[in-house]
C-alpha positions in Angstrom: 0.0 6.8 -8.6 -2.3 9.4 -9.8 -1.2 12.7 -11.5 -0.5 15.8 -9.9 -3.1 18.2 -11.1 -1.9 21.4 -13.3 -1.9 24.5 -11.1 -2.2 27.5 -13.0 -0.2 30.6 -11.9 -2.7 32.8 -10.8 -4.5 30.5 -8.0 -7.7 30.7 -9.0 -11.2 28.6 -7.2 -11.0 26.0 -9.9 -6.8 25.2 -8.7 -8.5 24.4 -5.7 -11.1 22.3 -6.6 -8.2 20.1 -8.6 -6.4 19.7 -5.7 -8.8 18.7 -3.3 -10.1 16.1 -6.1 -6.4 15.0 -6.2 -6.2 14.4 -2.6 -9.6 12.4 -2.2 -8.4 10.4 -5.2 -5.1 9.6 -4.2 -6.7 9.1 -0.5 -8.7 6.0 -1.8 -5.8 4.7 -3.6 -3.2 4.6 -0.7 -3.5 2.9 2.7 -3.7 4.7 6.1 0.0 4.4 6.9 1.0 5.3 3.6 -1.0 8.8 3.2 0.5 9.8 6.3 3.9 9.5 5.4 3.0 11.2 2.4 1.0 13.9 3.9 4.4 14.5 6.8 6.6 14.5 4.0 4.3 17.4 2.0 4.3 19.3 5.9 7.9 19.2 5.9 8.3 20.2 2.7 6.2 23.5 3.2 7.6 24.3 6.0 11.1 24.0 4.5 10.0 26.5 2.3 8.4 28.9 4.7 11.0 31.3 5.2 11.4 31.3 1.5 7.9 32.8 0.9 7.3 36.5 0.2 5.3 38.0 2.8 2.8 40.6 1.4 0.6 42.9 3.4 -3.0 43.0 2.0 -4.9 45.9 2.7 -8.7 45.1 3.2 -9.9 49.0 3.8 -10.4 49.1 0.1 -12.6 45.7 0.3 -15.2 47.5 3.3 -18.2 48.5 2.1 -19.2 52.0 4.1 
């Protein structure tokens, strides 16, 4: 099985690019049937979490150019 990538704690573009490398990698290592179980189980697990997740309020007004 290939190695979860290292996530760093502030999210950045690179985190991103690590994960979708991980999930084409580990997409040509595992059969059809099998990625899907592991993709449902990854859902689930999310979604187990949801309620879990702080909700923040972003405020793009400061973002618009005038």
């Amino acid at each position: 099985m290939i190695k979860e990538p290292d996530i760093s704690k502030d999210f950045t573009i690179s985190d991103i690019h690590k994960i979708r490398n991980y999930h084409y990698l580990l997409r040509k290592e595992i059969g059809d049937e099998e990625f899907r179980k592991y993709s449902d189980k990854v859902v689930s697990d999310i979604l187990k979490d949801m309620p879990n997740v702080k909700r923040v309020k972003i405020d793009n007004s400061k973002n618009r150019q005038e």
